[in-house]
C-alpha positions as CSV (number, residue, x, y, z in Angstrom):
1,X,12.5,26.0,-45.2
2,X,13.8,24.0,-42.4
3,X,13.2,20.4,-41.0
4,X,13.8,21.0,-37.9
5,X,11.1,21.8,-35.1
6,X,13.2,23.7,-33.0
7,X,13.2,27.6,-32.8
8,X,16.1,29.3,-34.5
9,X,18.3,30.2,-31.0
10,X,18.5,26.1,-30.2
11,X,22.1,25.1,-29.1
12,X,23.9,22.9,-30.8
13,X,23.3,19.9,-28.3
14,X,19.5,20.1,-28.9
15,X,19.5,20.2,-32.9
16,X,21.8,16.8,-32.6
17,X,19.3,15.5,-30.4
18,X,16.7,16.1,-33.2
19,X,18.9,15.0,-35.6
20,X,19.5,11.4,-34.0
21,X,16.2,11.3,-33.2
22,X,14.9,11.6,-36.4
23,X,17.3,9.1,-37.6
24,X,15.4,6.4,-34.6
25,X,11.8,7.0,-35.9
26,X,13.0,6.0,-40.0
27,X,13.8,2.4,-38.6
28,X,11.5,-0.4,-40.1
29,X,10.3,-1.4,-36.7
30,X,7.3,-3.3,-36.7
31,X,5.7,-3.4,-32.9
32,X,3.0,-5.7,-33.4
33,X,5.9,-8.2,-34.1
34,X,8.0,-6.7,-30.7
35,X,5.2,-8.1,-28.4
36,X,4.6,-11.4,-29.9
37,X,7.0,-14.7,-28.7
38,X,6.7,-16.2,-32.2
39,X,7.5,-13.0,-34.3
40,X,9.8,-11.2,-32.4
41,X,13.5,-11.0,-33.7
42,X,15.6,-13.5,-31.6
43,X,18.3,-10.9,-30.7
44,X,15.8,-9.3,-29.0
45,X,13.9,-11.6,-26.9
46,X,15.5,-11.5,-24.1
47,X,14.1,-7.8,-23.7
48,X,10.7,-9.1,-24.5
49,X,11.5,-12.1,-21.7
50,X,12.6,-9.2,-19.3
51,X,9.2,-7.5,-19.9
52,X,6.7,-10.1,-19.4
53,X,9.3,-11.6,-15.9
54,X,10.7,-14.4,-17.3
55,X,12.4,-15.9,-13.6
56,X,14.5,-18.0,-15.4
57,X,16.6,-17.2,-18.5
58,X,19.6,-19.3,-20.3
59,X,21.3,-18.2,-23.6
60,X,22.2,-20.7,-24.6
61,X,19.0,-22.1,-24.5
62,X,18.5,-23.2,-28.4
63,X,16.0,-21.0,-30.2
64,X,12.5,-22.4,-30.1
65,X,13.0,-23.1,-25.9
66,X,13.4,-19.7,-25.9
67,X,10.4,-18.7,-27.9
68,X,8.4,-21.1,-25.8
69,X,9.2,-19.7,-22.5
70,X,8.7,-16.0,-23.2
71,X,5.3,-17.1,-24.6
72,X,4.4,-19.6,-21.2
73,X,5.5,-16.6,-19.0
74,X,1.4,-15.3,-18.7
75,X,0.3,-18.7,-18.2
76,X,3.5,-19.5,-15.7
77,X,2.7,-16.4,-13.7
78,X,-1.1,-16.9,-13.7
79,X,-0.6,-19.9,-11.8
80,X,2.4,-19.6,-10.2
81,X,2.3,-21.4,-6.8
82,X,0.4,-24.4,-7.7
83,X,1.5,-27.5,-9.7
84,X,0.2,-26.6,-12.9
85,X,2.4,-23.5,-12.5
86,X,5.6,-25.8,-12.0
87,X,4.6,-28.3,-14.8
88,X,3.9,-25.4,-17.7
89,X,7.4,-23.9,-17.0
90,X,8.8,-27.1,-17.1
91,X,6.8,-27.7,-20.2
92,X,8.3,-24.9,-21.9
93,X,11.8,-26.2,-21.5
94,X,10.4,-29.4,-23.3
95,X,11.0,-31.2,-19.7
96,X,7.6,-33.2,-18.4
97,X,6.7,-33.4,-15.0
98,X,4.4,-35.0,-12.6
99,X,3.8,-32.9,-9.1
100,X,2.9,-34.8,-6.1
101,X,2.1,-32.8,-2.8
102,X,3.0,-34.1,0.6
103,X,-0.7,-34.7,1.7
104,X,-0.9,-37.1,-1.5
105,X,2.6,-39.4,-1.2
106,X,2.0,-38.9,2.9
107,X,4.9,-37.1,3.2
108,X,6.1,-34.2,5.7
109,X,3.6,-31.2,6.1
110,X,4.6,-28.6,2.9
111,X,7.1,-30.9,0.7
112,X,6.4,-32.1,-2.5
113,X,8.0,-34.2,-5.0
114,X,8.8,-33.9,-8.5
115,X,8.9,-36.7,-11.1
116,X,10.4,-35.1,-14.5
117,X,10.4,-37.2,-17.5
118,X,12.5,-36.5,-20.3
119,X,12.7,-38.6,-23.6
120,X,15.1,-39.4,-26.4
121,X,17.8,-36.9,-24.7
122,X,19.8,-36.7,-22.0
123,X,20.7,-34.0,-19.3
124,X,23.6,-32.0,-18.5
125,X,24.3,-30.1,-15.4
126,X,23.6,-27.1,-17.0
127,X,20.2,-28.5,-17.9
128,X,19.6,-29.8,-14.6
129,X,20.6,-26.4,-12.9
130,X,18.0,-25.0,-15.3
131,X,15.0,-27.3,-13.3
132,X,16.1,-26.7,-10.2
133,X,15.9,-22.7,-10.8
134,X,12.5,-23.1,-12.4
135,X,10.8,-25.2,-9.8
136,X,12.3,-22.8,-7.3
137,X,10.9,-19.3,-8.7
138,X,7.7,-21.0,-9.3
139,X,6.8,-23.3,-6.3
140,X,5.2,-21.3,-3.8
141,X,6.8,-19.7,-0.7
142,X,6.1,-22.6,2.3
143,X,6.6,-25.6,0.5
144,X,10.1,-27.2,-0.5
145,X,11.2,-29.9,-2.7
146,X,11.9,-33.0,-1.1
147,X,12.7,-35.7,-3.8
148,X,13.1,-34.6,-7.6
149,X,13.2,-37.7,-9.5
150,X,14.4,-37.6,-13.3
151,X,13.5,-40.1,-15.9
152,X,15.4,-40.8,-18.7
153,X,13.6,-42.8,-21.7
154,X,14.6,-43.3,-25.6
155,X,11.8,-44.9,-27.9
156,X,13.3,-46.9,-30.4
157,X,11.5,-48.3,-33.4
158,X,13.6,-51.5,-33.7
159,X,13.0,-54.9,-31.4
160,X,16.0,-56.5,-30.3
161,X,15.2,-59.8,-28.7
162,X,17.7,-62.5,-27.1
């Protein structure tokens, strides 16, 4: 008895077609762990970021900014357009940010400013570029950025005093 489930006249194309096929369905792929940011294998998370429409992407983001982002991406797109949609992607980079709109610094009509606070690390340009990208895909259409102010502060536990 065969193992194949084609009729006895199938060509030669469609019986290696099975035959790979059935070789794709004995993989140990679990998909419960495929759709999940903290479970899924890192090589491919970038496919799970493509599916949920991660805007902004970086490889060589380390491995838990990665995670973090592809699991934000609901939340980011939920309220994507307002401030809490700029400061929860920003969040997920591990970047903190304070959002001020132009009718609350009196600035000009549809500007707003961002005030990003980043501790006990510095920034490359790289890093920087990444900011700018994120507060781009997720500001909403009218407004622009008019002042983006970064922050720089290391906590240390020893006093020095003079």
């Amino acid at each position: 008895m065969s193992k194949s489930l084609l009729p006895p006249n199938a060509t030669e194309l469609e019986l290696a077609t099975e035959a790979s096929m059935a070789r794709a369905f004995d993989l140990p792929v679990d998909i419960d762990r495929l759709w999940s940011a903290d479970d899924c294998p890192i090589d491919l998370l970038p496919y799970l970021a493509w599916a949920l429409s991660v805007d902004t992407w970086n490889d060589k983001w380390p491995d838990h900014v990665k995670r973090q982002v592809v699991s934000s991406a609901a939340y980011v797109h939920r309220f994507k357009g307002t401030p809490a949609g700029i400061k929860s992607a920003l969040k997920a980079l591990d970047v903190g940010v304070t959002v001020s709109e132009w009718f609350e610094h009196g600035g000009e009509p549809y500007t707003f400013k961002a005030d990003v606070m980043l501790s006990t690390r510095g920034l490359n340009a790289r890093e920087f570029q990444d900011i700018i990208d994120v507060i781009a895909s997720t500001k909403n259409a009218r407004s622009h950025l008019s002042q983006l102010r970064i922050y720089l502060t290391t906590r240390a536990t020893r006093w020095v005093a003079a």
